[in-house]
Every structure is written in structure tokens, then in C-alpha cells.
N, C-alpha and C positions, 0 to 999 in steps of 0.2 A: 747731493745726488738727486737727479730728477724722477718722481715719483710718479708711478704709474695709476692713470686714472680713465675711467669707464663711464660714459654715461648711459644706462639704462631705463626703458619701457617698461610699466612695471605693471601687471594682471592688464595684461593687451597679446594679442597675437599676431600685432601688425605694429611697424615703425609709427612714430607723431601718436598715437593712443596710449591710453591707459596712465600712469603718471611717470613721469621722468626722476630718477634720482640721478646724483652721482655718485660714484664710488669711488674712492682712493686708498691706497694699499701703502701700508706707514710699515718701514722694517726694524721702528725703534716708538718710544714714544715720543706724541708731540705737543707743543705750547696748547692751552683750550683756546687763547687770543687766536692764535694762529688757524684753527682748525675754525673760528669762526669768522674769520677773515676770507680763509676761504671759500665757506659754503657762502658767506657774503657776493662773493666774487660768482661763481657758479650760479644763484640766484634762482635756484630752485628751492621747489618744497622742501627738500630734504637733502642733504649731504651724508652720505655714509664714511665712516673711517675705519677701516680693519686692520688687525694687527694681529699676527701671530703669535700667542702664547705655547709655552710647553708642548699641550694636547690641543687647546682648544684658538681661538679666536677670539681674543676684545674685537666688541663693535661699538659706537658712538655713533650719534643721528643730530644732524642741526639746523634748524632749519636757518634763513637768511640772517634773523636777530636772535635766535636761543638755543640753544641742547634741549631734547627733550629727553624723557622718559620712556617713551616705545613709539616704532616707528614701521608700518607692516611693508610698506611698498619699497620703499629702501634696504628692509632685511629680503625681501625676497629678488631686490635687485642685487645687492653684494654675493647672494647665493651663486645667483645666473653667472654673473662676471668671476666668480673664480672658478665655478666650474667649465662656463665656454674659455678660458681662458689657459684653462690647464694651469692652473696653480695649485688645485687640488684634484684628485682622481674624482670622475663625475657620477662613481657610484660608490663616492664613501660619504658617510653624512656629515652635518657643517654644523658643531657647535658652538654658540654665540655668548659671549659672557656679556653681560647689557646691566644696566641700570633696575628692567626690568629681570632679572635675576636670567638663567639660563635658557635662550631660545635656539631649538633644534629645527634645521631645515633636512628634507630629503626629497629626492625624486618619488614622483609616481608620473611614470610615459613621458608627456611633453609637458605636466603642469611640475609646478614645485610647490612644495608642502613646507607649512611654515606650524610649529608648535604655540601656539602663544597662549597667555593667562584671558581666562574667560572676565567679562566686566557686568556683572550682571542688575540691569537695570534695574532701577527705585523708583518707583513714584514719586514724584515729589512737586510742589508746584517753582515753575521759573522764577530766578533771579528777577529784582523790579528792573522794566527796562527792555530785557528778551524779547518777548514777544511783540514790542516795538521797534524795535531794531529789525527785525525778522521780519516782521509782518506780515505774519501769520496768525490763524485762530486752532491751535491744537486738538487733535481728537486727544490726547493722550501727551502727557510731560513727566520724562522722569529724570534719575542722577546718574551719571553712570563714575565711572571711576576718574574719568580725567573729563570729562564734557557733561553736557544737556541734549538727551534725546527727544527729540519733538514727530509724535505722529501725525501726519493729515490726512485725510479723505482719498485723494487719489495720486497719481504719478501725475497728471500733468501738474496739478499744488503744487507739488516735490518742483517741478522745471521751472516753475511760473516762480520761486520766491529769489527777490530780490533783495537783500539785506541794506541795512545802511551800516557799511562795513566801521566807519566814524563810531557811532553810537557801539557796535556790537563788540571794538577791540576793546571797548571801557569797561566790559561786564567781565569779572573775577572769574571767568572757565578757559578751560585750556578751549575751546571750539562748542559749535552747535551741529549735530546732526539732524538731517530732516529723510523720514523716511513715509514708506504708504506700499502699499499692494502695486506689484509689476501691472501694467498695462498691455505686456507680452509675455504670453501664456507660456515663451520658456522660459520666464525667471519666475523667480517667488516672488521676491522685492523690490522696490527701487529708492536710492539714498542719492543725497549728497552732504559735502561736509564743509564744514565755514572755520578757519579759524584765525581773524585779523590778530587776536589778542599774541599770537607766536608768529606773526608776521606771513600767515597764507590764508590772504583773503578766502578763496576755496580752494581746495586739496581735489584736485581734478579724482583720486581714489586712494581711499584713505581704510589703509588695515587694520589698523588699532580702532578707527573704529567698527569694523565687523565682529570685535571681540564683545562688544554689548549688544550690536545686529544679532546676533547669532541667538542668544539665549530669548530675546524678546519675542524673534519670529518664529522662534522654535515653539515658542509658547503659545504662539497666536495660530500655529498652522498644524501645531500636533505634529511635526516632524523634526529629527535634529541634523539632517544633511540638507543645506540649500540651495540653490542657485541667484546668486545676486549682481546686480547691474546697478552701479553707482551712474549715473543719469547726466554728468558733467560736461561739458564742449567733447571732450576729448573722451569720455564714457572707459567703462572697466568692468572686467565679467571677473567674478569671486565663486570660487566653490565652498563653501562651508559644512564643518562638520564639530557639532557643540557636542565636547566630552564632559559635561559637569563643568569643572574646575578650569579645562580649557579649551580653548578654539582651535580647528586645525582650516588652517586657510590656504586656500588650491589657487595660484596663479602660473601665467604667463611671462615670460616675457622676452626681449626682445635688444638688445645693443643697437645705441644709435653712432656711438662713434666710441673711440678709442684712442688716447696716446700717453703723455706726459707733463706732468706738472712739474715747471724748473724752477 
């Protein structure tokens, strides 16, 4: 039976922005080979898979070579597409049973709201090798749950680093975040994310990591609601809101096309 699939714009409010997943809506379960063959095929950041349970929704996330663990732009894109899609009523909420244990999405007006587990940064010093691969000089290096967050001096550092993706997918982290003070007085922050070692050299915007963004800058600015602008070709506006324990992340987004997988 040919399987219905979406690909969506993910914390953008315009088509070609923000980051692209796909979605695919499975009415049974499927091979892991298989589900990685596909997101092989699709060739983006991220592949989402949902599936109907009793009450709730299995989701899976993969990127081109792995399954990961949590995945922000792909959950807030699987949201979009079942709600624009009418698979689900677009004011009932969207339980996600995940790897990273239960993630709840809901509307608020045009953004959708993503529940996820906060990653609260360590200090710590980098991996041998980081910071030449990156090549960059850190105001600040810490741990966070799945990556390495690195602070620099300003947003154009943040634009300006060019990694040597070679050297960077050989260091034992899921990704490197690089972040600094927005440069436009309407954001707080500005990020981008690298992560060659799960096969995306950069994650044009990447939600799991605002789950460590969040607590960091919350700490650094004295407030827990943000506005952040991931910095990438293709750029991503994020609203944040640090509850403790967890992140609630405000995006956009947008369907670039729509049909079936035979």
C-alpha cells in the first residue's frame, strides 16, 4: 500500500527556510533497515515515522546514516502535517511516544509548541581535537546531554566558523553547537549546529539543541522565555520557554510538497 508522505519547513514561516524534514505515516510497523533506507533516500536532516497507537503516536527520527534519540524540527514538522492534513482534529493535542520518552505538541495561534526534556549545560573542557576541527577560540565550553556547546564573542564568529567536517565526524559527540549574543536586537541569541558524526554536516535548525540553548541563556540573560535565530543559509526563528526540567519550543512551519511513497 502506498504510504503517505509530507515534506515539511520546520520553525520558518516562508517555503526553502528553516529546516526540511520528511514525514511518513506507517499503518502498521516497519523494518528499522527499511525506515533507514528510506530516510537514506529522502536525504535530509531528518526522516520522521508515525504511527498510530491505541491513544497515542510512535514517532522515530533518522537521519541519512542513524536513528537518533530526539529530534525538535521533525517533531514539530510530523505535528504540522497531521494537523494540516486532517488526520488529526487541529485542536486536539499530539502525543508522541519517542525514544526520548513522551513528547507532547499543541497549538498556540500560528506557532506550534513542542514539550521536550531540558539538557542542562556542564562545563566541561572539549574533547582533544574540537576546537581544531572547529576552529574556533571559546569564550565558554560545556557538556550537554547528546553534544558540546561552544560560546564565542559575537554572531558574526557564530557565521564566520567553518569546521573541518573530516576531523569533526571522528570526535565521539552526537554534534557541536556554536552560539553568541544575537547581533539583532529582536532575538536574544544566535546558534548554529554541526553534526558530521550522524551524517548532517550542519542542521540548518536544530531543536534538541535549544533544549541546552535554553537553560544556558536563560542563565546568562536572567530570563526564561527567549527569542532565538539559528544563523544557518537557510536561518530559523525559535521561541523558548525553560520550565526547569523542560524546554517548551515555539515554531513555524510550512509544507513544501505532499504525495506517496510506493
Amino acid at each position: 500500500m502506498p504510504i503517505r508522505c509530507w515534506q515539511v519547513d520546520a520553525f520558518t514561516n516562508r517555503p526553502f527556510g528553516g529546516n526540511p524534514a520528511a514525514v511518513c505515516w506507517l499503518d502498521h510497523p516497519a523494518d528499522d533497515r527499511w525506515m533507514q533506507s528510506v530516510a537514506a533516500e529522502m536525504n535530509l536532516s531528518e526522516t520522521a515515522f508515525v504511527r498510530p497507537l491505541k491513544q497515542d503516536y510512535e514517532l522515530r527520527w533518522f537521519t541519512p546514516t542513524v536513528e537518533v534519540d530526539l529530534c525538535g524540527h521533525a517533531t514539530l514538522a510530523t505535528a504540522h502535517a497531521l494537523w494540516h492534513s486532517q488526520l488529526v482534529p487541529s485542536d486536539e493535542p499530539l502525543r508522541f511516544q519517542t525514544r526520548s520518552g513522551q513528547l507532547t505538541c499543541t497549538r498556540d495561534g500560528r506557532f506550534i509548541e513542542l514539550d521536550f526534556p531540558a539538557s542542562i549545560p556542564v562545563e566541561a573542557p572539549p574533547p582533544p581535537g574540537l576546537l581544531e576541527a572547529m576552529g574556533v577560540r571559546p569564550l565558554f565550553a560545556a557538556r550537554t546531554q547528546f553534544d558540546f556547546l561552544i560560546a564565542l564573542e559575537s554572531e558574526e564568529a557564530v557565521r564566520n566558523v567553518r569546521p573541518d567536517y573530516v576531523r569533526l565526524g571522528e570526535i565521539p559527540v552526537r554534534g557541536v553547537i556554536v552560539t553568541a549574543p544575537s547581533a539583532d536586537p529582536q532575538f536574544d541569541f544566535a546558534s548554529r549546529f554541526f553534526a558530521p558524526a550522524v551524517g548532517v554536516n550542519e542542521d540548518p535548525v536544530c531543536g534538541s539543541a535549544h533544549c541546552a540553548l535554553a537553560p544556558y541563556w536563560a542563565g546568562r540573560l536572567g530570563r526564561r522565555d527567549l527569542l532565538a535565530h539559528q544563523v544557518s543559509a537557510r536561518e530559523g526563528v525559535l521561541r523558548l520557554k525553560w520550565r526547569d526540567d523542560r524546554v517548551l519550543l515555539g515554531g513555524e512551519a510550512v509544507t513544501v510538497w505532499q504525495g506517496e511513497l510506493l
